[in-house]
N, C-alpha and C positions, 0 to 999 in steps of 0.2 A: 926823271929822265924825260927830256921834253918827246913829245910826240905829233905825229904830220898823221892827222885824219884817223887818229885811234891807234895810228902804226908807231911803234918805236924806233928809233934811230937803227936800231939793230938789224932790224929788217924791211929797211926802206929799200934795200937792193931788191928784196922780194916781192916787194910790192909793184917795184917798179916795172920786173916782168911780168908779175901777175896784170898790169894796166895796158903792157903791151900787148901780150898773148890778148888779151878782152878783146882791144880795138880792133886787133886782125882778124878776131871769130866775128865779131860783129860787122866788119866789112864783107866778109867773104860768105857770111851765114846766105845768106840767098841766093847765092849762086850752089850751094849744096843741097839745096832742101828738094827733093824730086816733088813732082806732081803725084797726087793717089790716082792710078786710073783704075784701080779694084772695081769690085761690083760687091764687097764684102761678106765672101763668101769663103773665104780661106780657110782650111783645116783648122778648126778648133776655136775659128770668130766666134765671140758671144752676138746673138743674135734680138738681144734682147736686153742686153747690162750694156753701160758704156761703154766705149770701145776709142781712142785717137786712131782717123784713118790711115797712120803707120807712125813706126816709131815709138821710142820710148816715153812710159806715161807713168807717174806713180801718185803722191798724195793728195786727193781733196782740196782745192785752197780757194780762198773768198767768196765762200757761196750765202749768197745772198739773193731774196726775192725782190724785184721792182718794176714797177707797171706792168705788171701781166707775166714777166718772165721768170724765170730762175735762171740764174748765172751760177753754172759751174766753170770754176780755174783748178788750172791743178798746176804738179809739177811733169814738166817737159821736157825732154829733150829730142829737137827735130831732126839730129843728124845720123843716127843711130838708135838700134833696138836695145841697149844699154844705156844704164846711167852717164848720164855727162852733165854739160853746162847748163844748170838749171833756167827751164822759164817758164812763166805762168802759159798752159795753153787756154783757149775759152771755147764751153760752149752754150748755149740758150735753149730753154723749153717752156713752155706752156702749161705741161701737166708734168713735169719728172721723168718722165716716160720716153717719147721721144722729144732726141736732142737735135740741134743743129750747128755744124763749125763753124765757127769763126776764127777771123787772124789771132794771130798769138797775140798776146796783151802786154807781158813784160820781159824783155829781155833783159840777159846781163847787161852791169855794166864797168866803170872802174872802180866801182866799191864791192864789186863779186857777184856770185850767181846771184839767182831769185828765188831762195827759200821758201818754203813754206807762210803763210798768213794767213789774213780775212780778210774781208771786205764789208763795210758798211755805206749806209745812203747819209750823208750830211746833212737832215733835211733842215738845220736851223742854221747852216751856212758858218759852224764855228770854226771851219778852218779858213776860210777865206776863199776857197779855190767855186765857191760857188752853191746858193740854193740845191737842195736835194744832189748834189755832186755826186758820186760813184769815189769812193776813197777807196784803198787797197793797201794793207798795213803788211808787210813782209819784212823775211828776214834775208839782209845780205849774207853771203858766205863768202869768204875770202880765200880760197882752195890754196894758195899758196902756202901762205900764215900755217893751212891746220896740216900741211902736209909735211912742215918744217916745225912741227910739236909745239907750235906758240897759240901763246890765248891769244885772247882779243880777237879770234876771227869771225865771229860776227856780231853782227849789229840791227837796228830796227831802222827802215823806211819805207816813207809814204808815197803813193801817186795817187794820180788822179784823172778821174773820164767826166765830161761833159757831156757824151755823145751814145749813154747806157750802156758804158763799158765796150766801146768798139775800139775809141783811140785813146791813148793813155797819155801824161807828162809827169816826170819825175818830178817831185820837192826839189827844187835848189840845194835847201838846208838838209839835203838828205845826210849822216844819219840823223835819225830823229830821237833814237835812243842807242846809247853805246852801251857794251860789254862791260859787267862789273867786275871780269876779272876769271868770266867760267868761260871755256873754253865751246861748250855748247850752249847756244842763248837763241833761241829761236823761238820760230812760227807762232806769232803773235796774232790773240783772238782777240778782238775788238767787242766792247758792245754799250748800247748806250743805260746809261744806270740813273733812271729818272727819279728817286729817294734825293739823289746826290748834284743830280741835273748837269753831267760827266761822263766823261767816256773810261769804263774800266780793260783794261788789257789784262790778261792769262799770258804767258812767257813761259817756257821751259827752258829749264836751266841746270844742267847736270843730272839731279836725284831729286828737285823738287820744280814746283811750279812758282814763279814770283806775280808778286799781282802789283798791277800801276795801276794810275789814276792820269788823267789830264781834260783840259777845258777846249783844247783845240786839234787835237792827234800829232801836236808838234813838239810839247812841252810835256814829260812824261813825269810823274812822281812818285817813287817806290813804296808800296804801301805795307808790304808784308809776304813771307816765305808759305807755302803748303807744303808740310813733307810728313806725311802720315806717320803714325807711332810705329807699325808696324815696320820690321826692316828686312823686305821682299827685295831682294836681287833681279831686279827685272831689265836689267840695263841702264841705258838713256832714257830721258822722259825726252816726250815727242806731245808736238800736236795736241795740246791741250785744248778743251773747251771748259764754259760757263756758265748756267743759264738757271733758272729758272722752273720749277714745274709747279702745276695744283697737284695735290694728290687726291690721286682717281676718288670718287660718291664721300669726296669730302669738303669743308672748305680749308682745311690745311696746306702750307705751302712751303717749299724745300727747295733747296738749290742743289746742284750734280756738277760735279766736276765729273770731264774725261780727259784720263789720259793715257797715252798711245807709249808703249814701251819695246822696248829694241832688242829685248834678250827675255827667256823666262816665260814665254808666254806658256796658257795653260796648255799645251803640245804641242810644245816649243817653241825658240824665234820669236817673232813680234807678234804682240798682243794688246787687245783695249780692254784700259777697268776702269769702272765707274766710282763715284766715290759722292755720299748723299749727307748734306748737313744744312748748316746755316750761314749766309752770307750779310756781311753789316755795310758792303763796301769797305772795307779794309782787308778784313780777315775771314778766310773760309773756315769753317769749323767742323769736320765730318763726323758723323754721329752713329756709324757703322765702320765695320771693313769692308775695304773695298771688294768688289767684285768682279767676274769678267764679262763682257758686253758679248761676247761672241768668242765658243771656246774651241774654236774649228782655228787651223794653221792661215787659213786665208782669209785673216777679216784687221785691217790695220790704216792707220793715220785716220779714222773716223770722226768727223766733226759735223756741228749742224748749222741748217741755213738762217740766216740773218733776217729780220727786215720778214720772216710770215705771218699772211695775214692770220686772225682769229688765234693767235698767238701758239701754232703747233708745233711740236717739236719734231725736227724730220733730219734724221740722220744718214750720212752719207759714208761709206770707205773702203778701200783700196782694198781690190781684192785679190792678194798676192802675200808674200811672207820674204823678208828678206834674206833666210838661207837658200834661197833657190830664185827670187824674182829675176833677177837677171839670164836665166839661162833656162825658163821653161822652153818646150819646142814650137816658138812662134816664129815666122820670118821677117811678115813685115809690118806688124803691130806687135808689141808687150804688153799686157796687164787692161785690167778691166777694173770697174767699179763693182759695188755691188748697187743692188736694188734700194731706192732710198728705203727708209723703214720711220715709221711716224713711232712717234715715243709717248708711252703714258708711265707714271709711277703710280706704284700701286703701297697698300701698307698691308702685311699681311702678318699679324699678331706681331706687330712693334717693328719688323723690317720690313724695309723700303726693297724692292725688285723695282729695276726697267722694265717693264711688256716693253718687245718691238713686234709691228706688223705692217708688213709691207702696204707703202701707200694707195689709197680706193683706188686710184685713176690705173693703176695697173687691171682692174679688170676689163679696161676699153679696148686690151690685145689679148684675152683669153676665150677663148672658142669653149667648149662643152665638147665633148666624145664619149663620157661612159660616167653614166649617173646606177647607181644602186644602193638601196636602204640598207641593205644586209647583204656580206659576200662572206660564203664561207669559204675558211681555211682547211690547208693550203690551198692558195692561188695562184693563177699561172696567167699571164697574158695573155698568151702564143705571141708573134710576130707585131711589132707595134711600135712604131719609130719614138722614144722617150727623148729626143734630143734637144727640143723646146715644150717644155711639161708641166704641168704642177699636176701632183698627186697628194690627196689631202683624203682621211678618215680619222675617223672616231674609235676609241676601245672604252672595252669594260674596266677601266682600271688598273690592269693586267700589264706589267709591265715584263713580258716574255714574248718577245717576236723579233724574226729577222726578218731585214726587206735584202732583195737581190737584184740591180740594175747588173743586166749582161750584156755579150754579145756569140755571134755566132764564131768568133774568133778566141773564143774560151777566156776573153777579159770581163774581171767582174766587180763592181764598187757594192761594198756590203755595208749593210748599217745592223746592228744587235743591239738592240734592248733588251737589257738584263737586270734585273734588280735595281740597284739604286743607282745605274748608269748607262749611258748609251753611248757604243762607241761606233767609227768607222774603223773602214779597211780598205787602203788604194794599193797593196800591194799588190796583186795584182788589174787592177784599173786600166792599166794602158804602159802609153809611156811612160818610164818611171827610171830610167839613168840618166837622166841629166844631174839629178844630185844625190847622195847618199841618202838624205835626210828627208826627202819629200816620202817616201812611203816605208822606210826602216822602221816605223811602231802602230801600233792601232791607236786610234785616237780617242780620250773618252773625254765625255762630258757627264759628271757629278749631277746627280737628282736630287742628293739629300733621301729625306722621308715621301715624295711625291710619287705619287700615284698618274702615269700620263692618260689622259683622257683624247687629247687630239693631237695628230702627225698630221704636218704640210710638209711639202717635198718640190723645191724648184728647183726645175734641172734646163740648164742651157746647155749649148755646145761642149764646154767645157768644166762648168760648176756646176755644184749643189748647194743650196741653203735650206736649212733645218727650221722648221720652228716648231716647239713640243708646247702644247697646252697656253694656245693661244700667245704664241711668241714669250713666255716664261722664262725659255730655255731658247739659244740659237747656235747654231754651228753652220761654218762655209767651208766647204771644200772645193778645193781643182780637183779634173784628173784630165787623161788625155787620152781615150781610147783611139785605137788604130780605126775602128768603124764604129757608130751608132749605136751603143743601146737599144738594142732593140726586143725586151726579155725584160721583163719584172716579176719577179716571183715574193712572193709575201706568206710564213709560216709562222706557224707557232702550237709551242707542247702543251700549252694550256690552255690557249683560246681558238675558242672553235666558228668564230666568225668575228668582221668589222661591218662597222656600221657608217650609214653615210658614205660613203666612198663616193670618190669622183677624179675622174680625170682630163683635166683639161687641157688643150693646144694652146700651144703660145705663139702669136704672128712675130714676125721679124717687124722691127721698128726702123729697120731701114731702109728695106723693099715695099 
């Protein structure tokens, strides 16, 4: 059947609305987009995680480090606090920490939204568009096409910034790589593979990841399928990455896949696993089962930045869960990122763990309030605003304690360490009807045989992020209290003090 642009005869009517509909969002998009005159302080603003100054925001896309910056893109949408017509937004930092806006980078256009990508630095000019260039490898979506049950709706294409990602131009030859035929084919990871002196792309595609090859990011060639032995019902595969690690006080060296999944996560809805082997440039070989990067509801589309110097690995994502992201109780902003987190692999009697721990530069907005070597149990704060926090100590090993953030309004987010697990409890936390599923179970995270020796605890406006035994273990949570936390209470039946305790303020990075 002959085809016009990937489209089949069948549904070129559809396309053809779908090209009209585009041209008139994209005529009329600026006349829509209100100005932020906030001061970013809105009920439940994270103060300290990223934030678009309103409107809807969700996956991590093209993050790359270059002359001093880091560029985050993600996906956007400027005209509402719901999903719609995807487009890269951008913004710039220094240290990861704080960020600052800039214009949106890519909008739709007649080939469909702006899906998910990366972004890489050209520095050897193989695509043509220029020495060190700014490239940005995305996936169209064709909303039409998938709303009328047909494949082919999307596709890979390029653009390009000369000006460190402020203004963009589309490839002419956009696509640059077409649909083999799966119906989901996206958010493509770029990276350059100096063995092969080549740019390798990660592709998700239904239930596995596909891996290319190409010399110039224009001319793509299929190298080989990833779809683990194991047959885990986790949905979609999403948002793949590729990279590289040493492993930690050795000179051995491993490659990691992640991937981002749309159903099944480990308490529930969408979830990141990791997956640790060997990579030849062709074929990725995993030498474990995979695992979860983060076993909290609120940790998804995680990928890492491109192009860092002393070659670290610093992971980024979206801190929200797709049975409920569209409708938590925000007005004029949606969804936040989480805190980058630097990556080490570690080997620990033959398996491979990711440590994450949030990146150094974050202690440039943590204040000191309450230092002590030893506090015994039970502990009680009294009155003590927990709303920008990190609280971190030490135990005996002992893996028997609950912690209690409250408020005076009888809402309470509980954490329980119990045996070979630690769960939460948002039910009552705050807000909690907007969806059935955001606080309907406790949430655990699995310890195995481990013994926890250190809790860290950051709490923004609105989240939490866990890290057990030197980021070993990690869990994100939302919740939505009607007033401040301002209550922590810390007990336990068998241990009769922590050590090390401290608790620190965290300044706003926007004021």
């Amino acid at each position: 059947m002959h085809k016009i642009l990937g489209v089949s005869i069948n549904t070129r009517k559809l396309f053809l609305v779908s090209f009209l509909l585009t041209l008139f969002y994209i005529s009329t998009c600026g006349q829509t987009i209100s100005k932020y005159t906030g001061k970013y302080d809105e009920q439940f603003r994270p103060q300290f995680h990223f934030t678009p100054q309103q409107k809807w925001m969700n996956d991590p896309n093209g993050l790359v480090y270059y002359k001093g910056k880091y560029h985050l893109f993600y996906q956007y949408y400027p005209n509402d606090i719901v999903w719609g017509p995807m487009h890269w937004g951008h913004a710039e930092s220094n240290d990861l920490i704080h960020w600052i806006h800039l214009p949106i980078a890519l909008y739709p256009d007649s080939l469909g939204y702006i899906f998910s990508g990366s972004a890489v630095i050209d520095k050897n000019n193989t695509a043509g568009f220029g020495k060190n260039a700014m490239v940005a490898i995305f996936a169209y979506h064709n909303d039409a096409i998938w709303k009328a049950g047909k494949k082919n709706t999307e596709s890979e294409g390029i653009a390009y910034s000369l000006d460190k990602g402020i203004t963009w131009k589309k490839y002419s030859g956009n696509p640059v790589l077409n649909n083999s035929g799966e119906q989901d084919f996206r958010d493509p990871k770029v990276f350059w593979f100096q063995k092969d002196n080549c740019w390798k792309m990660v592709l998700a595609a239904g239930d596995r990841i596909k891996i290319f090859s190409s010399l110039d990011l224009k001319k793509w060639k299929f190298e080989s399928d990833f779809k683990p032995v194991e047959n885990t019902n986790v949905g979609v595969w999403e948002c793949p990455d590729l990279f590289k690690m040493h492993v930690k006080n050795s000179k051995e060296e491993k490659w990691v896949i992640i991937s981002n999944h749309g159903d099944n996560g480990p308490n529930g809805g969408s979830g990141t696993r990791y997956f640790v082997g060997d990579f030849d440039g062709k074929k990725f070989v995993n030498c474990q089962k995979a695992a979860w990067v983060d076993y909290g509801t609120d940790f998804y589309a995680a990928v890492t930045f491109g192009n860092v110097p002393k070659e670290k690995i610093i992971l980024l994502g979206w801190m929200s869960n797709w049975l409920y992201a569209t409708r938590t109780p925000t007005k004029v902003w949606r969804s936040a990122m989480t805190l980058p987190r630097e990556l080490e692999l570690v080997n620990e009697n033959g398996r491979y763990f990711l440590y994450q721990k949030i990146v150094k530069q974050f202690s440039s907005i943590s204040n000191k309030a309450f230092r002590s070597k030893s506090v015994k149990l039970p502990f009680d704060s009294g009155n003590m605003d927990f709303s920008q926090t990190e609280v971190a100590f030490d135990l005996a090993g002992e893996n028997n304690l609950t912690i209690e953030f409250s408020n005076n309004l009888g809402e309470i987010f509980i954490i329980e360490l119990t045996g070979s697990k630690l769960t939460t409890n948002r039910s009552r936390s705050g807000i909690t009807s907007f969806s059935d599923s955001f606080a309907d179970k406790v949430q655990i995270m699995p310890l195995g045989d481990d013994k926890v020796n250190s809790i860290q605890l950051i709490l923004d406006k609105s989240s939490i992020e866990i890290f057990l035994n030197n980021g070993k273990y990690v869990m994100t949570n939302l919740f939505f209290p009607n007033k401040t936390y301002n209550m922590l209470s810390i007990k336990s039946e068998k241990l009769k003090s922590i050590s090390n305790f401290k608790i620190n303020k965290i300044k706003s990075i926007w004021k």
